[in-house]
C-alpha positions in Angstrom: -14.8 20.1 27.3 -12.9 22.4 29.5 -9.7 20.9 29.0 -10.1 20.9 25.2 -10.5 24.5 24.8 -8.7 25.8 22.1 -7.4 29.8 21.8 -6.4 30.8 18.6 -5.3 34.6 17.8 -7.0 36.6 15.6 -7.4 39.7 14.0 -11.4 39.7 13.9 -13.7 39.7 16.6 -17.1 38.5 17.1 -19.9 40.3 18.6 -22.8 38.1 19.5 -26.3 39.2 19.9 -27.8 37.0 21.7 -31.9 36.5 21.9 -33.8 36.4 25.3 -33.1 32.4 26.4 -30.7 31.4 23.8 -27.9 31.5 26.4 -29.4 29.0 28.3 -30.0 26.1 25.7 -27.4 23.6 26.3 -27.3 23.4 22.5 -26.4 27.1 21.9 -23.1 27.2 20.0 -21.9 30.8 20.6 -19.8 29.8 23.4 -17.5 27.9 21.4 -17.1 30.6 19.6 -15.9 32.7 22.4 -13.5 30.2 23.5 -11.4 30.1 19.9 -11.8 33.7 19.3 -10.1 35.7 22.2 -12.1 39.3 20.4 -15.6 37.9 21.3 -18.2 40.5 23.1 -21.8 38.9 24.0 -24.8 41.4 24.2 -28.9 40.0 25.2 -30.9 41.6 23.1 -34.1 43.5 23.8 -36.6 45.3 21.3 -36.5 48.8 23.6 -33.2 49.3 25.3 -29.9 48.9 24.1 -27.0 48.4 26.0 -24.9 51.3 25.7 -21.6 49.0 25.7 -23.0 47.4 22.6 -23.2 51.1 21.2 -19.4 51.5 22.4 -18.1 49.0 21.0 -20.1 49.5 17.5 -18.6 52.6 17.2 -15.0 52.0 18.3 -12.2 53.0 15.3 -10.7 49.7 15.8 -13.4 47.8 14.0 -15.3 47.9 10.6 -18.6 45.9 12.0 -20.6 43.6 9.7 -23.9 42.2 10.4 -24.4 38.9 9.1 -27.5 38.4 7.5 -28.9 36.8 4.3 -28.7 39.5 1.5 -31.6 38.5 -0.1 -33.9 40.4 2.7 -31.9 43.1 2.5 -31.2 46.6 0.4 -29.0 45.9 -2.3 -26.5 49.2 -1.2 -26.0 47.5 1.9 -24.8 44.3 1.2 -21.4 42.8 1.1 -20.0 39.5 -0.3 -16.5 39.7 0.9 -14.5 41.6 3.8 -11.7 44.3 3.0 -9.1 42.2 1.2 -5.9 44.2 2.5 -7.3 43.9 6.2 -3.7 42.5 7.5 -2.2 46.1 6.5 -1.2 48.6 8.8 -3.8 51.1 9.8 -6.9 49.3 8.6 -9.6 48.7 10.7 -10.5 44.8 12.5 -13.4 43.2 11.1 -16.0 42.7 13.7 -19.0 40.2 12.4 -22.3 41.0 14.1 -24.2 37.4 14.5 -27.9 37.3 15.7 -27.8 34.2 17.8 -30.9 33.2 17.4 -33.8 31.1 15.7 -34.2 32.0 12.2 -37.4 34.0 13.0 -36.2 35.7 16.1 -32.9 36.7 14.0 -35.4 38.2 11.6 -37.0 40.5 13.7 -33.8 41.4 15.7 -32.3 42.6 12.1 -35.5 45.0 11.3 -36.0 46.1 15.6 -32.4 47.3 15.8 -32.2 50.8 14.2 -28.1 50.7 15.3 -27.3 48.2 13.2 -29.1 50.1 10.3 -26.3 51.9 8.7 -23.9 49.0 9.0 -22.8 46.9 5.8 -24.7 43.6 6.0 -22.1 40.6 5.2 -24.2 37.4 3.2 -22.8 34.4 3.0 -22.8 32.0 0.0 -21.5 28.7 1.5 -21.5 25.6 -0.5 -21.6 23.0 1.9 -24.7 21.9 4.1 -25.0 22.3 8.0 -23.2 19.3 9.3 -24.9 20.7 12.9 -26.7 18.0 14.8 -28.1 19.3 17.4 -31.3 21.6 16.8 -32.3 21.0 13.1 -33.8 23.8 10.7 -36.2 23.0 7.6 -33.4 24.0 5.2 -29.8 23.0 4.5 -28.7 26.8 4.0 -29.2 27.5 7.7 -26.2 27.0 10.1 -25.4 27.6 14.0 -24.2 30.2 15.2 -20.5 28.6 15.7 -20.3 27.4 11.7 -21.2 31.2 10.7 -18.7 32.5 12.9 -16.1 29.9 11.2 -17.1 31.1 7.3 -16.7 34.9 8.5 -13.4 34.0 10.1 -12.1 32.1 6.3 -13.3 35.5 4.7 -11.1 37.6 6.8 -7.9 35.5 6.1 -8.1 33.0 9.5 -7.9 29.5 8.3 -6.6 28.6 11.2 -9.3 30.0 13.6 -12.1 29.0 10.9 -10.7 25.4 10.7 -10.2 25.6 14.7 -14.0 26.7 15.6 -15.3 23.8 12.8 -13.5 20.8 14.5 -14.2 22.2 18.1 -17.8 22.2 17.0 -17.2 18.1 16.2 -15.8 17.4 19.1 -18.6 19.2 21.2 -21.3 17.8 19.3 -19.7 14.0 19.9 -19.6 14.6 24.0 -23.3 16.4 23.7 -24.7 13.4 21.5 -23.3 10.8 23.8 -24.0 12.4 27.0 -27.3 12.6 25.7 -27.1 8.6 25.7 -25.0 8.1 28.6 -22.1 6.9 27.3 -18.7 7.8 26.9 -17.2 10.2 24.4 -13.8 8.8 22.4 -10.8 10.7 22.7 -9.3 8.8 20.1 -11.8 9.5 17.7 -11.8 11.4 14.3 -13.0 14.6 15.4 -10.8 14.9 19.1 -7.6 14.2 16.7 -8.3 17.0 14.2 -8.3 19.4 17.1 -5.3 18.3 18.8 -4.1 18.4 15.2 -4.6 22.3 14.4 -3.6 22.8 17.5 0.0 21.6 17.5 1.8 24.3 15.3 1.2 26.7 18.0 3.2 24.9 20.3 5.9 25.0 18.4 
């Protein structure tokens, strides 16, 4: 997978809270995230300290944060469908999405146990199309790794090209995991290994 690490540039950034062992699970997606999208900051969460670079970077000009999070658990004053449509002009701040990488439940109590993220305009998602994520599976269709999020925030703020990037990496990682899991090789040839090398060709233009 190394080797197939794509970089694509970007006016967002990603800031990933991450819960106490999610790093470690070999099916944890947030990585892949931070491999497309050069802007990605990675924080471990903790109900009573916060790390004071989280609280830097939260309140740095440069960004307009949003914390991802479904709106229906949340006041209607603070919720958002949509990112500031002129966010390519000059002087306007970089979107930052705030994803709780975590199980739904964990992600629950991380939203309501963070008072920093309190006054922050909470970004919900209406995607139409199932998970296609393979790996760990919830009980419903509307829930989505961390990495497919990351991709629909990255289509709202005007980066097809990242968004369509960070979707076929995620093929392509879950084809090696999948078949590493049964010991056999992956296909570089395959469907999902030629839509990466694919989005990745204008840029070597």
């Amino acid at each position: 997978m190394c080797a197939l690490r794509p970089s694509v540039p970007t006016r967002a950034g990603v800031c990933l809270l991450m819960a106490d062992i999610e790093p470690l699970k070999p099916s944890n997606t947030g990585w892949l995230i931070a491999d497309v999208v050069p802007d990605t900051f990675a924080f471990g969460w903790a109900r009573t300290e916060t790390d004071p670079a989280l609280l830097a970077l939260l309140a740095d000009p440069q960004w307009q944060p949003y914390v991802v999070f479904p709106g229906e658990f949340v006041a209607p004053e603070r919720v958002v469908h949509a990112v500031v449509p002129d966010a390519h002009s000059q002087g306007t701040k970089r979107p930052l999405f705030i994803l709780l990488d975590a199980t739904w439940a964990e992600a629950r109590k991380m939203f309501r146990k963070s008072p920093y993220l309190d006054a922050l305009p909470v970004l919900s998602l209406a995607p139409a199309q199932i998970s296609r994520y393979q790996l760990r599976r919830s009980r419903r269709d509307d829930h989505f790794c961390t990495s497919e999020v990351a991709a629909l925030c990255l289509e709202l703020a005007g980066e097809p090209l990242a968004a369509q990037t960070l979707e076929a990496y995620l093929d392509v990682y879950t084809h090696h995991y999948l078949q590493a899991k049964q010991q056999l090789p992956f296909d570089a040839h395959g469907a999902a290994h030629g839509r990466l090398r694919d989005l990745g060709r204008p840029a070597l233009l």
